[in-house]
C-alpha positions in Angstrom: 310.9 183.4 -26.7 307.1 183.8 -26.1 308.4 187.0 -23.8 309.8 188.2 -26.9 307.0 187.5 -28.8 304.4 189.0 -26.7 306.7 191.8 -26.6 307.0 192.2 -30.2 303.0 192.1 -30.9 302.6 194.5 -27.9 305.2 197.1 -30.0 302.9 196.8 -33.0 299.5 197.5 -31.9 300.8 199.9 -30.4 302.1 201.4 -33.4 298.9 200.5 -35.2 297.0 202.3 -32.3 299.3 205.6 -33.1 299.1 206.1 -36.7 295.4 205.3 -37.0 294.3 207.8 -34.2 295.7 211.0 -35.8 294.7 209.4 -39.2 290.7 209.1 -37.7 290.7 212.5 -36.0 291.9 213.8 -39.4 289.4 212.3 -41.3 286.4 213.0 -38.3 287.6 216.7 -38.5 286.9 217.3 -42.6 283.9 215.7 -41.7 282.5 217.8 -39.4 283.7 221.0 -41.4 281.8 219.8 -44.7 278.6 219.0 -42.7 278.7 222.5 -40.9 278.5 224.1 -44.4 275.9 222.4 -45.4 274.2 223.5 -42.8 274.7 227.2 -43.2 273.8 226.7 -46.7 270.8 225.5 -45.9 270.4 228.4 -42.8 270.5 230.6 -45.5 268.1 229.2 -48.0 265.5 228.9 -44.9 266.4 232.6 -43.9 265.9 233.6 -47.5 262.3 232.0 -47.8 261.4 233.3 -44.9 262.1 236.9 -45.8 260.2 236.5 -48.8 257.4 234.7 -47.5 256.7 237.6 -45.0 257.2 240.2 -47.5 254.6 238.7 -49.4 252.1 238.5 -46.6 253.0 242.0 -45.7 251.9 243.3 -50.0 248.7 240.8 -49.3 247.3 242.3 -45.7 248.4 246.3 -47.2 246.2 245.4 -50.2 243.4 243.8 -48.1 243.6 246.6 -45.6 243.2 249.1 -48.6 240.1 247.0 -49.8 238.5 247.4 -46.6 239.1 250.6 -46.0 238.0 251.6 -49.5 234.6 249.4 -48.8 234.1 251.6 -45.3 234.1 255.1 -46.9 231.7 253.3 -49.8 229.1 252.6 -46.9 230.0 255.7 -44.9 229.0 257.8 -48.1 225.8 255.5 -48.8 224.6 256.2 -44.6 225.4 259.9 -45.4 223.7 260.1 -48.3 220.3 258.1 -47.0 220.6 260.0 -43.3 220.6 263.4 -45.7 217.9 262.4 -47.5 215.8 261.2 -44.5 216.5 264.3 -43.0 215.4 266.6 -45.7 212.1 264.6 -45.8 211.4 265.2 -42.0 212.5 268.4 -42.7 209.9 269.1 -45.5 207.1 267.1 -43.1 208.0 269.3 -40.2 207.6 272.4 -42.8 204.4 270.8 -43.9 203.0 270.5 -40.3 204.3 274.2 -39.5 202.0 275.6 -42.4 198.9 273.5 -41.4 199.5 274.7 -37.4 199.8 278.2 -38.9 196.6 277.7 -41.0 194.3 276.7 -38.0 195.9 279.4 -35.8 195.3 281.7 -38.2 191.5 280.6 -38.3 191.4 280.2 -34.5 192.2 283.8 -34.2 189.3 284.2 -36.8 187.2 282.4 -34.5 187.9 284.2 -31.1 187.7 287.9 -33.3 184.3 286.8 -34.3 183.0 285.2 -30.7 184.2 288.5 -29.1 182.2 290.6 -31.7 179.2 288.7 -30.9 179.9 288.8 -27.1 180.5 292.5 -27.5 176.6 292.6 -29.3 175.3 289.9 -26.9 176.4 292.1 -23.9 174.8 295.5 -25.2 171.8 293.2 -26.0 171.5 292.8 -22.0 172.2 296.1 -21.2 169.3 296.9 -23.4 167.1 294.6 -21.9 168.3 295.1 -18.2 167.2 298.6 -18.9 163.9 297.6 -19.9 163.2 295.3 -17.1 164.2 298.5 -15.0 161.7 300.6 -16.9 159.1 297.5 -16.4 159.7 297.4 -12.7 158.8 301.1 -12.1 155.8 301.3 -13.6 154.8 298.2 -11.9 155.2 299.4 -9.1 153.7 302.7 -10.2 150.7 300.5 -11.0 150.5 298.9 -7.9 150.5 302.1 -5.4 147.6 303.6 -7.6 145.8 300.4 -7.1 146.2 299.8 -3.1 145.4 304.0 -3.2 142.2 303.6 -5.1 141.4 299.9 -2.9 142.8 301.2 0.3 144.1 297.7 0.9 147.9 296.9 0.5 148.8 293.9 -1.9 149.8 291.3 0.6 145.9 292.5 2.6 144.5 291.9 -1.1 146.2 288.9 -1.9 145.4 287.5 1.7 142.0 288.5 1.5 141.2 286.9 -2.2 143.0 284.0 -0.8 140.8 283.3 2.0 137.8 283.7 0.4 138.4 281.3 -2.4 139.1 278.4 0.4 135.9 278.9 1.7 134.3 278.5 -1.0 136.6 276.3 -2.8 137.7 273.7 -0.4 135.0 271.2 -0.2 134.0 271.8 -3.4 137.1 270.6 -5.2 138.1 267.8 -2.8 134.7 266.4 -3.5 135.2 266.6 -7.2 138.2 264.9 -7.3 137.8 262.4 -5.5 134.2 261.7 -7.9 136.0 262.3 -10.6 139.3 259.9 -9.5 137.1 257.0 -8.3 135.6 257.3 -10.9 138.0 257.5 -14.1 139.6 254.8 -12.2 136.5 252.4 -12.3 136.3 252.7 -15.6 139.3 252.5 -16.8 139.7 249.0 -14.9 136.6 247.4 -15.8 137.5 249.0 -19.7 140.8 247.2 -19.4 139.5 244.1 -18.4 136.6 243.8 -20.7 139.4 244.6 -23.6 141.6 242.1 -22.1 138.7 239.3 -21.9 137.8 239.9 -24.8 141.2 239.5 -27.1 141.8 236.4 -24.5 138.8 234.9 -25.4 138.8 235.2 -28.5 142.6 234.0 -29.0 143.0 230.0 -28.2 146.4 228.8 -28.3 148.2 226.0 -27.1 151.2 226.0 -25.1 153.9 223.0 -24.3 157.4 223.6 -22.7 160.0 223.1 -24.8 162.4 219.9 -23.8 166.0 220.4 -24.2 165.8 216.1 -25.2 164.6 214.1 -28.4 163.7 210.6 -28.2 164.8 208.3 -31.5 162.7 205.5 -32.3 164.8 202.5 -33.2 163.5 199.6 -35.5 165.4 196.9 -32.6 168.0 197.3 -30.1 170.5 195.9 -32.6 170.5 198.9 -34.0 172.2 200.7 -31.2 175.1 198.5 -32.0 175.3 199.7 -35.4 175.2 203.5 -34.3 177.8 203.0 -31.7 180.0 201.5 -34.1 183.2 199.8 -34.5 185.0 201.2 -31.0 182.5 204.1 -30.8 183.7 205.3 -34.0 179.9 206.4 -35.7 178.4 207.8 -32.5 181.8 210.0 -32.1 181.1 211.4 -35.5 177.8 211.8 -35.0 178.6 213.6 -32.0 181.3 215.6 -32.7 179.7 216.9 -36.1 176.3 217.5 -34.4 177.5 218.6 -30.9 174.7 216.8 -29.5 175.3 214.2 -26.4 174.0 210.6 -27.8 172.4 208.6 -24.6 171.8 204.8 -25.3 170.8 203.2 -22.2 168.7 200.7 -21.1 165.2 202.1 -22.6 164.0 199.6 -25.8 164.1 200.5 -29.2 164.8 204.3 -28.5 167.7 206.6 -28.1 168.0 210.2 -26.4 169.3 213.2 -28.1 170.6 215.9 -25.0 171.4 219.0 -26.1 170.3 222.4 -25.0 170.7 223.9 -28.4 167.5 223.0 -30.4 169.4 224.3 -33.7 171.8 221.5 -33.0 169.3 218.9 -31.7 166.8 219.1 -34.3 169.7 218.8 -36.9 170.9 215.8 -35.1 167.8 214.1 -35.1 167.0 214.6 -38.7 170.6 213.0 -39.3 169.7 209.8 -37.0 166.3 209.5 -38.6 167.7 208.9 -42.3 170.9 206.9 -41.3 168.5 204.5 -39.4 165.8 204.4 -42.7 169.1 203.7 -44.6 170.6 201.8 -43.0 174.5 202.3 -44.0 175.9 204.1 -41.0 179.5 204.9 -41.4 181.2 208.4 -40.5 181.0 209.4 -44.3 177.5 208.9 -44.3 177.0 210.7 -41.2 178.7 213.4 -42.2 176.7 213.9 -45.6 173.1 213.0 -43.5 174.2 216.0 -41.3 175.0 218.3 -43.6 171.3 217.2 -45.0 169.7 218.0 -42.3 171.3 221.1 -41.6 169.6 222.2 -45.3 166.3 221.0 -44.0 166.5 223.2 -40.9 167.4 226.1 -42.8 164.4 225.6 -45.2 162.1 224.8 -41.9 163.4 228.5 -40.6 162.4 230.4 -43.9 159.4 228.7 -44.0 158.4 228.9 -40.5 159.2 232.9 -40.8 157.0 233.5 -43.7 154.4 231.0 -41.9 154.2 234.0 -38.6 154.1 236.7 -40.9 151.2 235.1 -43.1 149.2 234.0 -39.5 149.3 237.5 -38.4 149.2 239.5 -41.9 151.9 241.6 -41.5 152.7 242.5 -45.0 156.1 244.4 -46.1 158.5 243.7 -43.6 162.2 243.2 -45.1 163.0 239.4 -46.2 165.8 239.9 -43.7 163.5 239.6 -40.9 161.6 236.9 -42.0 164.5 235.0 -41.8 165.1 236.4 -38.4 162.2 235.4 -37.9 162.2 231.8 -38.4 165.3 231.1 -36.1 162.9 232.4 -33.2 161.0 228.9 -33.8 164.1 227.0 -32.1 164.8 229.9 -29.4 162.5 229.6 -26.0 161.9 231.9 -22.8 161.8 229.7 -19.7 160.4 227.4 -21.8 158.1 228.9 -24.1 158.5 229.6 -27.8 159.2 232.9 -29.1 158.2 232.8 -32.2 154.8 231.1 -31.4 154.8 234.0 -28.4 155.5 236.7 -31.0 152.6 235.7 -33.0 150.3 235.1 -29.9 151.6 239.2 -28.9 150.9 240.3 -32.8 147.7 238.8 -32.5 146.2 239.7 -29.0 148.0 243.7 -29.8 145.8 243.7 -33.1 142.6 242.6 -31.0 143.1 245.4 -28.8 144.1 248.1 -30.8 141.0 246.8 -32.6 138.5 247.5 -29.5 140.0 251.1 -28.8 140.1 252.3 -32.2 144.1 251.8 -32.5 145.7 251.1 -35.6 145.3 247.2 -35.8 148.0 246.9 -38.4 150.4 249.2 -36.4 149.6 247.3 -33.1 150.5 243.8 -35.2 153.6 245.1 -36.4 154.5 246.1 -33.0 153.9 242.9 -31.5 155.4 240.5 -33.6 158.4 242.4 -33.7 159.2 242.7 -30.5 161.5 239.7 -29.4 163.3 240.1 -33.2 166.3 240.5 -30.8 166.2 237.0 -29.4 166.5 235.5 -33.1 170.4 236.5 -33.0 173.3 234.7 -31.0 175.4 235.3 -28.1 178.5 237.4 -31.1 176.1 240.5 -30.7 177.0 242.4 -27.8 173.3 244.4 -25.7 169.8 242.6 -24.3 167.5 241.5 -27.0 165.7 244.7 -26.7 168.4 246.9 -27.4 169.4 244.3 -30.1 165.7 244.2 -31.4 165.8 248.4 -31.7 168.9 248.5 -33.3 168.0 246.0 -36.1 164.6 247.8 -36.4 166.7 251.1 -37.4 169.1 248.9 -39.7 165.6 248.2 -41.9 164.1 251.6 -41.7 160.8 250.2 -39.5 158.3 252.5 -38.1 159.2 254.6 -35.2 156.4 253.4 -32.9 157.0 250.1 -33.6 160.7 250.5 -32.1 159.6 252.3 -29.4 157.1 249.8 -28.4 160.1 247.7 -28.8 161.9 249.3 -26.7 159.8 249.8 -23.9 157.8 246.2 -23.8 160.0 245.1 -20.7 159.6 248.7 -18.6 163.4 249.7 -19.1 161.8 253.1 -21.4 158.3 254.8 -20.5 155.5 254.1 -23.1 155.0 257.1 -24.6 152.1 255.5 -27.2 149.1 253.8 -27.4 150.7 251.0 -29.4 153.7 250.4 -26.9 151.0 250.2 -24.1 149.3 247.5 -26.0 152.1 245.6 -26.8 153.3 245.8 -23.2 149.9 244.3 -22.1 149.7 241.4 -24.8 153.5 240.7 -23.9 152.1 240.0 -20.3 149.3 238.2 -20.8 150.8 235.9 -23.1 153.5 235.1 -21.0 151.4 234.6 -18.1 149.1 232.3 -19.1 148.9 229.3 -17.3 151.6 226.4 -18.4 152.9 228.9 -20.9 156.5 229.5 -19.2 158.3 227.4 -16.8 161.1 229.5 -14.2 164.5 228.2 -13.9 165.0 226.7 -10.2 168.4 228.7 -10.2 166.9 232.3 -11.4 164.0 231.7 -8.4 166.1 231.1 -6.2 168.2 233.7 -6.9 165.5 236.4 -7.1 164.0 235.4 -3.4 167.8 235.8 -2.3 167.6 239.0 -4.2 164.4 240.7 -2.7 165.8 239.6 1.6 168.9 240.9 0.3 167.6 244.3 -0.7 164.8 244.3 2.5 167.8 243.6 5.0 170.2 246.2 3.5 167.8 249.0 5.3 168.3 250.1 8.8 166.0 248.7 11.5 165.3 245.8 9.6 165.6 242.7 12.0 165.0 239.7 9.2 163.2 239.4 6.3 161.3 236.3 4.8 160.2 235.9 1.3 157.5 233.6 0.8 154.6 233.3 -1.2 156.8 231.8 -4.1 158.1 235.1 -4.1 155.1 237.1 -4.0 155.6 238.4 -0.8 158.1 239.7 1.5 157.2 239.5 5.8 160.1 242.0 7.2 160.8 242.1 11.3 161.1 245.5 12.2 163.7 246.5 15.6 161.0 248.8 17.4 164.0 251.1 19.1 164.8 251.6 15.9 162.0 252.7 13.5 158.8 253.7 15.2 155.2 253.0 14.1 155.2 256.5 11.8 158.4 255.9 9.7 157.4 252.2 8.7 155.4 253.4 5.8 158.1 255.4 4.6 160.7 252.3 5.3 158.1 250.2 3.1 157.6 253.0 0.1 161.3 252.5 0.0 162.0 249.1 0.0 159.3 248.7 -2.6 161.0 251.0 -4.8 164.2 249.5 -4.1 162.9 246.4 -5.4 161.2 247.8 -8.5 164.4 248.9 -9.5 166.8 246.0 -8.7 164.7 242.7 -9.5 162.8 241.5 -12.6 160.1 239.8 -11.3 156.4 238.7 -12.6 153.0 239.9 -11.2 153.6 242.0 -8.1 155.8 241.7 -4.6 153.5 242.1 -1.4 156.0 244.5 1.3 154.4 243.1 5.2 156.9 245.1 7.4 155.9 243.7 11.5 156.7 245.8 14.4 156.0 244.3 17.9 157.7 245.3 21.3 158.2 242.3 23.3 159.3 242.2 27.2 159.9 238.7 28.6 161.2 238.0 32.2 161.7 234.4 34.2 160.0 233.9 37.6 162.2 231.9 40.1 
């Protein structure tokens, strides 16, 4: 029974199992044929967009490409048409500068036509006078045989003769003469020069003082040094850095010390620290309007102290340009004198001497006060001050022997004048008076080196020694080498070696020393 039944369900799924499998793959199979269409439907619809999308980017890049190539012949045509016009212009400039070269050929030729025509006259000229230098000769000579006929002497005999006769009776004669005559000019002249030279010294008193490169500030109390040093070293930074002028506050009471080897600069400085300690309010604003003060005040103190030197020495009509030049000189110096005090001293001591010879005094004054003009300017302007001096001179249409004597105070032109001679002597004397200049250590020092230096640079010259302060140079001669007759020749040269190489004052003593030595040891 169960058998039967098992049996029985067995039978029906499998019947189940074999009408729904033919039934399913029926059904799976329309399925898969409906889906498959779809697909090619939609194949087709991506196929179709495709086509018209590139068909569309294909019209766009034609149209683009046509834009751009339309855009390249517009250019193309614009470069032709510039390069054409550029080229016409160089081509008219080139036709230009063919008709000028042409021209000045043309007047070359013109030139060399005309320098050949008066070569052409120049050489018959010389033919004419060759001829009559030929004509000259002969009856020279013509002349001279009927003279040594007539005298029975020949010309040399003659000349021989006349010759010999007027050294006889010549000779002593003339050497005693000029020797009179020499010593004698020379006497005079010196004791001339040194009465003139007495005299204008005499009667010219003036005071000299070296000029410091520091001021000294008086201070009302030491707390006052606070006050100008400032919050952090704020006022003495401005003060400093406006003025350019080193501030030293040490340890000395109630004063500070104003370093700066620029007098403009100092003096401005000091004029600045004066009325911001009477003040009292000290602050970098007011530093900077008490400089700017005192800068006026220095400018007024250089026009006045111009028209002061050319009032003192009554120079009248020189340019107002000058004067102001002149002022400035009052803060230059020359190894520690001041020019412009100098530049009156030279006015004054030319006049005097021009005055004893009969010179122009007014001439001579001129001159002299005039002559450092070229220190007054700065380091911008290129020359020495004498060549600076000259040249401003000419820029204001001064005398001409006033710029010559300018020229040629210092020795670097001859003086060719009475009033450059003068101005070269009252140049020296003021210089040279005693405590009136001060040498730098450095510029000694460096002109002793100088004058060994040129002594040793001759041959036969063992060592040299300057000494004297300069004044004189002792020079060891080898005695193999130079002998006792070439050491005055050995010393004219050195001497003139040093003339030319080294600025010095006064004059330089040449002792050249020769000695043969022989030393030997007993043992």
């Amino acid at each position: 029974m169960e058998i039967n039944l098992i049996i029985a369900i067995a039978i029906a799924v499998a019947a189940f199992f074999a009408g729904a499998v033919p039934a399913w793959l029926i059904s799976f199979k329309k399925g898969f044929a409906h889906r498959m269409k779809i697909a090619e439907s939609e194949i087709g619809s991506a196929e179709a967009q495709a086509k018209k999308i590139i068909s569309e980017a294909k019209s766009k890049s034609e149209a683009t490409q046509k834009e751009i190539i339309i855009e390249a012949k517009e250019e193309i045509h614009k470069l032709r048409t510039e390069s054409e016009r550029e080229l016409k212009d160089r081509r008219r400039e080139v036709n230009k500068l063919e008709q000028r070269l042409q021209q000045k050929e043309e007047s070359i030729d013109k030139k060399v036509d005309n320098l050949e025509k008066k070569e052409e006259k120049i050489q018959s000229k010389l033919k004419d006078i060759e001829s009559k230098l030929e004509e000259t000769e002969v009856l020279k000579r013509n002349q001279l045989s009927q003279l040594e006929r007539i005298s029975g002497l020949t010309q040399s005999q003659a000349q021989d003769q006349l010759l010999t006769k007027l050294d006889n009776e010549l000779v002593h004669e003339k050497a005693v003469k000029i020797a009179a005559y020499n010593n004698q000019l020379k006497d005079e002249a010196d004791e001339k020069a040194r009465e003139i030279l007495s005299l204008a010294i005499s009667r010219l008193s003036a005071e000299h003082a070296s000029e410091a490169t520091v001021s000294v500030v008086p201070l009302p109390n030491d707390d006052m040094k606070g006050r100008i040093i400032g919050r952090e070293g704020r006022n003495i930074k401005a003060l400093e850095t406006l003025t350019g002028v080193d501030l030293i506050i040490d340890d000395t009471p109630e004063a500070i010390t104003l370093s700066c080897f620029d007098p403009v600069r100092r003096e401005v400085a000091r004029i600045a620290l004066e009325r911001l300690i009477i003040d009292g309010r000290i602050h970098p604003a007011r530093i900077e309007e008490m400089v700017e003060k005192g800068k006026r005040e220095v400018e007024q103190k250089i026009r006045v102290d111009g028209e002061r030197a050319v009032m003192d020495t009554n120079v009248n009509g020189i340019n107002h340009e000058l004067v102001k030049l002149f002022g400035r000189l009052t803060f230059r110096t020359s190894y520690g004198q001041n020019v412009l005090d100098h530049s009156v001293e030279v006015a004054l001591l030319a006049g005097m001497m021009a005055s004893e010879i009969g010179a122009d005094v007014r001439l001579a004054r001129r001159a002299g006060l005039l002559h450092d003009i070229g220190k007054a300017l700065n380091h911008e302007i290129e020359g020495s001050h004498v060549e600076i001096g000259v040249d401003v001179c000419k820029k204001y249409k001064e005398h001409w022997e006033v710029i010559h004597a300018i020229e040629s105070h210092h020795g670097d032109v001859e003086a060719k004048t009475v009033i450059a001679g003068l101005v070269q002597a009252a140049d020296a004397v003021s210089a040279s008076r005693p405590g009136a200049r001060r040498e730098n250590l450095d510029s000694y020092i460096k002109r002793l080196e100088k004058i060994e230096e040129i002594a040793n640079s001759f041959e036969g010259v063992e060592k040299s020694y300057a000494i004297q302060a300069g004044r004189e140079i002792r020079i060891m001669i080898k005695p193999e080498v130079i002998k006792d007759e070439g050491m005055v020749l050995v010393a004219r040269n050195i001497v003139k070696k040093i003339e030319e190489g080294v600025d010095y004052p006064g004059q330089i003593k040449v002792h050249l020393i020769r000695e043969s030595r022989a030393i030997e040891f007993a043992k």
